[in-house]
N, C-alpha and C positions, 0 to 999 in steps of 0.2 A: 504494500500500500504506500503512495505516494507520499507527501507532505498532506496536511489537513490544514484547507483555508483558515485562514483569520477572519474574524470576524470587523466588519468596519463602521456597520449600522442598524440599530434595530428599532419599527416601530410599531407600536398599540394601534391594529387597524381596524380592530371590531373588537365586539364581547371576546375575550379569552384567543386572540390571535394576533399574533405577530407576522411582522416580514422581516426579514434579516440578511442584511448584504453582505456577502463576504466579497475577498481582495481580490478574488478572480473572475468577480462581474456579478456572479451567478448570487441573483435572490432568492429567497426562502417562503412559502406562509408555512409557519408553525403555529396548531395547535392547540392550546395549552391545559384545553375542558378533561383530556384525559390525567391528567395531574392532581387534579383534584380531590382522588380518592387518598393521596399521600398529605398527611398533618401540616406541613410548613408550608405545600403549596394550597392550602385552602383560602390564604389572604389573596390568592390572585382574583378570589370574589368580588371585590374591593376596586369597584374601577378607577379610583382616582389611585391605589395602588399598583393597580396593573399596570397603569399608564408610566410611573414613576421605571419603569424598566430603562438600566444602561448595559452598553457595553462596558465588561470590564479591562481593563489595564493591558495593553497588549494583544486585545482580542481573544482570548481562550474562551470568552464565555460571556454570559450576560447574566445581571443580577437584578432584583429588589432589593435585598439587603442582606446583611451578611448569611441568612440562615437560608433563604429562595435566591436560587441562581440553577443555571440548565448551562452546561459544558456546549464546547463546539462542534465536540462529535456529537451529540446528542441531536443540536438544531441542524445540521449538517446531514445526516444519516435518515433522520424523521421528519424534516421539514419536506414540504412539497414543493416543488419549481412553481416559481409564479411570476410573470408577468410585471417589470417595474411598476408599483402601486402600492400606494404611501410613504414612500419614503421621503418624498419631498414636503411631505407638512412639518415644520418646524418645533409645533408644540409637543408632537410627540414623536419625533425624533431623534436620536441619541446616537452621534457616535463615538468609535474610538477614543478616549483622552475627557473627551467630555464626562461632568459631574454632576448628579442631583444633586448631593451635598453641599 
């Protein structure tokens, strides 16, 4: 297996879905209503929390906060190809380097 993209943007594009850009063009939508049945991903209920999603540090992964986060093989592997959409709204936007905090 080759190198595993970095991640370089991810954003809240409906209830419980993200899109996620990684460095080698290719978008994501992931998911995320299947997480739900696991304890720490139950706040992604919370859409002013869901919304709060960054990429972390480096791109390995993306977070809410220290205890809800999904690796890049994860959104990578399970994420479906989609079409560039949403990623250009700003408010929910986040990439690389960028901070909620």
């Amino acid at each position: 297996m080759g190198k595993m993209p970095r991640i370089k943007t991810v954003a809240a594009v409906g209830p419980l879905k993200l899109v996620v850009g990684f460095d080698n063009g290719i978008k994501k939508e992931y998911d995320c209503a299947p997480l739900l049945a696991r304890s720490p991903f139950r706040l992604l209920k919370d859409p002013g929390f869901f919304r709060a999603v960054r990429v972390d540090m480096g791109g390995y992964g993306i977070s809410w906060n220290d205890d809800v986060d999904l690796s890049e093989y994860e959104l990578w592997t399970n994420g479906k190809p989609t079409p560039d959409k949403g990623l250009s709204h700003p408010a929910h936007s986040r990439s690389a380097g960028a901070s909620a905090r």
